[in-house]
C-alpha positions as CSV (number, residue, x, y, z in Angstrom):
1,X,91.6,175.5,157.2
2,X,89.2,174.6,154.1
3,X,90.1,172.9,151.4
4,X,88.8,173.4,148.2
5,X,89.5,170.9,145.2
6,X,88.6,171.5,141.8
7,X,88.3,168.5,139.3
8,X,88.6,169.6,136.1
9,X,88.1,167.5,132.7
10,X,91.2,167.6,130.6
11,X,90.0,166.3,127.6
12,X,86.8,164.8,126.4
13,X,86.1,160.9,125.0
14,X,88.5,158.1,125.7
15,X,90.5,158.9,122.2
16,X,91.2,162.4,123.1
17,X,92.5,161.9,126.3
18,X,95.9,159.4,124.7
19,X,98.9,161.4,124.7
20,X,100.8,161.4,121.3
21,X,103.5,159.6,123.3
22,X,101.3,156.6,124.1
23,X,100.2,156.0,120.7
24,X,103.2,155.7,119.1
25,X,104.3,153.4,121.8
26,X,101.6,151.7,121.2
27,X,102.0,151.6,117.6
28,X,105.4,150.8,118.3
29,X,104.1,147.5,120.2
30,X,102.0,146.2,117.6
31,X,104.0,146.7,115.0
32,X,107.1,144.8,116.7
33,X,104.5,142.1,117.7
34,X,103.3,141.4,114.5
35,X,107.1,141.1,113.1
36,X,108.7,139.0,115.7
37,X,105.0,137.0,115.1
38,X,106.1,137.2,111.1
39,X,109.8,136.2,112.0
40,X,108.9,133.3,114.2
41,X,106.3,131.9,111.8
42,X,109.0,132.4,108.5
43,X,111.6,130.4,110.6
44,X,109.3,127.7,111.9
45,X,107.8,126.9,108.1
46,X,111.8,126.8,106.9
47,X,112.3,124.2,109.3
48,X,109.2,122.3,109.0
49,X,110.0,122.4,104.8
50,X,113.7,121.1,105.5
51,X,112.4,118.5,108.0
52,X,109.8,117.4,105.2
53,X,112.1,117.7,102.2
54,X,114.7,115.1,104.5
55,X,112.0,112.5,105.2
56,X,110.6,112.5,102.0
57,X,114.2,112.2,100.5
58,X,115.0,109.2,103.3
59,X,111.8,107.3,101.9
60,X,112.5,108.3,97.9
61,X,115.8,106.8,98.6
62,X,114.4,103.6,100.5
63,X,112.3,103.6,97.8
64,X,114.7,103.3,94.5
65,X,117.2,100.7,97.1
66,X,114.3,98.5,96.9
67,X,113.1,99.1,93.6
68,X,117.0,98.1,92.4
69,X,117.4,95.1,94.7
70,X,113.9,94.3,92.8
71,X,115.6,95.1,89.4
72,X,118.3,92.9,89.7
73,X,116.2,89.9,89.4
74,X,113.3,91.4,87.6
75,X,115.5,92.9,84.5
76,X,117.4,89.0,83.9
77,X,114.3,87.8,82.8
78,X,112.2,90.6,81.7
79,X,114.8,91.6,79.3
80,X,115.3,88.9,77.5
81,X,111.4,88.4,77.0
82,X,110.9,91.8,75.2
83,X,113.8,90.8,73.3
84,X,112.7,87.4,72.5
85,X,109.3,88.8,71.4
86,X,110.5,91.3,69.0
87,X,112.3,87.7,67.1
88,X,108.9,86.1,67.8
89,X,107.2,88.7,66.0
90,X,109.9,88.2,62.8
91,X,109.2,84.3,63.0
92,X,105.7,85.2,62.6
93,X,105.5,87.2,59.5
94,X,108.2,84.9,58.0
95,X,106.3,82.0,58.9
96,X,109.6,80.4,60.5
97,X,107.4,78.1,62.5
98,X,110.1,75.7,64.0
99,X,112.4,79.1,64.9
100,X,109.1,80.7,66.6
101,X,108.1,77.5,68.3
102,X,111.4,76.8,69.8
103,X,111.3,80.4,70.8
104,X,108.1,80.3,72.6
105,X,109.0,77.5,75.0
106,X,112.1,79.6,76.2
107,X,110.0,82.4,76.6
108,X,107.4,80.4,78.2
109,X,109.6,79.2,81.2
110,X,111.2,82.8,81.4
111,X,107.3,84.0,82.2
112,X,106.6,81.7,84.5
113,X,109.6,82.6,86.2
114,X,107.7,85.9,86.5
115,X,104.5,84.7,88.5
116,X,107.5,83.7,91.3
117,X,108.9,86.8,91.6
118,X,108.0,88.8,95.3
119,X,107.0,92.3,94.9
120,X,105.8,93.0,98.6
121,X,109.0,95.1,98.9
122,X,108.0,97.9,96.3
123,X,106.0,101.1,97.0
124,X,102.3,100.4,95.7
125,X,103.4,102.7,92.3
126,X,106.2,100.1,91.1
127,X,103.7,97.3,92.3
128,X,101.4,98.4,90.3
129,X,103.7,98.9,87.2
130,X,105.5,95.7,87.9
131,X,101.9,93.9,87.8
132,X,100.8,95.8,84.7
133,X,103.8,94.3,82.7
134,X,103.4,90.9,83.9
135,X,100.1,90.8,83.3
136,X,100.7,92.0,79.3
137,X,103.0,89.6,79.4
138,X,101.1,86.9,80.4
139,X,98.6,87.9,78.0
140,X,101.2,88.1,74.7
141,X,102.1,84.7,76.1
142,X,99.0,82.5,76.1
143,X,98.4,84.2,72.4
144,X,101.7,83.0,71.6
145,X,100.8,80.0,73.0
146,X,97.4,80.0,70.7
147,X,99.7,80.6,67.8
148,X,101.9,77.9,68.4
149,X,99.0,75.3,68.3
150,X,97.0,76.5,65.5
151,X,99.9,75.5,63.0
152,X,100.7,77.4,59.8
153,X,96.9,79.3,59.4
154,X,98.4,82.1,61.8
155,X,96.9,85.5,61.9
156,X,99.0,88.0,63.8
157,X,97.0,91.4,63.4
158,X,96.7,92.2,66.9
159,X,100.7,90.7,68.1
160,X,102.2,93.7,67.0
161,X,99.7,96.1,69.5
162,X,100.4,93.8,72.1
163,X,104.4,93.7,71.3
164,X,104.2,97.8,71.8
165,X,102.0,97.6,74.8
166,X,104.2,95.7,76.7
167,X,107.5,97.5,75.3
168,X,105.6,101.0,76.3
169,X,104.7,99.3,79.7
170,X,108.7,98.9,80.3
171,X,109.4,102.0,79.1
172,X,107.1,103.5,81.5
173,X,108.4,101.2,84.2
174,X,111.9,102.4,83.4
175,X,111.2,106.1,83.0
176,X,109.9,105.4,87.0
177,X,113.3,104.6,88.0
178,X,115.1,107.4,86.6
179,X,112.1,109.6,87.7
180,X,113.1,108.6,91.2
181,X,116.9,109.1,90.8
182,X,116.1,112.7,89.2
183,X,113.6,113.1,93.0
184,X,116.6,112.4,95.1
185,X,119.0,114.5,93.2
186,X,116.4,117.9,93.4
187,X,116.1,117.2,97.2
188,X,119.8,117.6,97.9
């Protein structure tokens, strides 16, 4: 007994030969690839943005402790400066010289106080704003002290600048506070 066998082509080219079957299976696979991919990649980024959004609320927080354990020293004599400069600034045009001289010595000690005060425990922004202020402080004080030796012949053109320099430099230093408060609360 002879056997014959007969091989005969089905279809012709690779793309011909896929059964409608097997292309929408495989259609079928890559489309449920690419959305469990999509899935998996939406869940991961939402926990990756919670686990940022709790560190960065953690350090925000650590940040505005320090910056209010800072405050409480910083404020009693700061304060009292900016306020004693605005009177300063009324001796000056009234030419009140015993009331501004008296007035300058206070203010004197209070900035000196300043010079001892440790800002190592801020971030490097309030650092930086803290050291701004002094330093316009320090500035407003050895006019003052100027002033205060050249007697009666005063000329106070530029006090007034310096006076809203310094109260725009606490404002700012103030608005950074608050600014940090309003941080926290959004990251809740």
């Amino acid at each position: 007994m002879k056997y014959e066998i007969e091989i005969k082509q089905a279809c012709e080219g690779f793309w011909s030969c896929i059964s409608p079957d097997a292309w929408i299976q495989s259609i079928g696979g890559l489309i449920g690839t690419f959305l469990g991919a999509f899935i998996a990649a939406w869940i991961s980024i939402r926990i990756l943005k919670s686990q940022f959004n709790r560190e960065n609320k953690k350090e925000l927080e650590n940040e505005y402790n320090m910056l209010m354990k800072f405050n409480e020293k910083y404020s009693r004599i700061v304060s009292p400066i900016i306020k004693n400069l605005l009177l300063i600034e009324v001796y000056l045009r009234d030419k009140d010289m015993e009331s501004f001289k008296n007035l300058v010595e206070d203010n004197m000690k209070m900035a000196f106080a300043l010079e001892n005060i440790d800002t190592s425990s801020l971030s490097y922004i309030a650092e930086d704003k803290v050291n701004m202020l002094n330093r316009d402080i320090e500035m407003v004080m050895y006019q003052l002290l100027y002033y205060k030796k050249s007697g009666d012949d005063i000329n106070i053109e530029g006090f007034p600048r310096n006076l809203k320099i310094i109260s725009h430099r606490w404002d700012e230093y103030q608005y950074y506070e608050e600014m940090l408060k309003n941080k926290i609360a959004e990251l809740k």
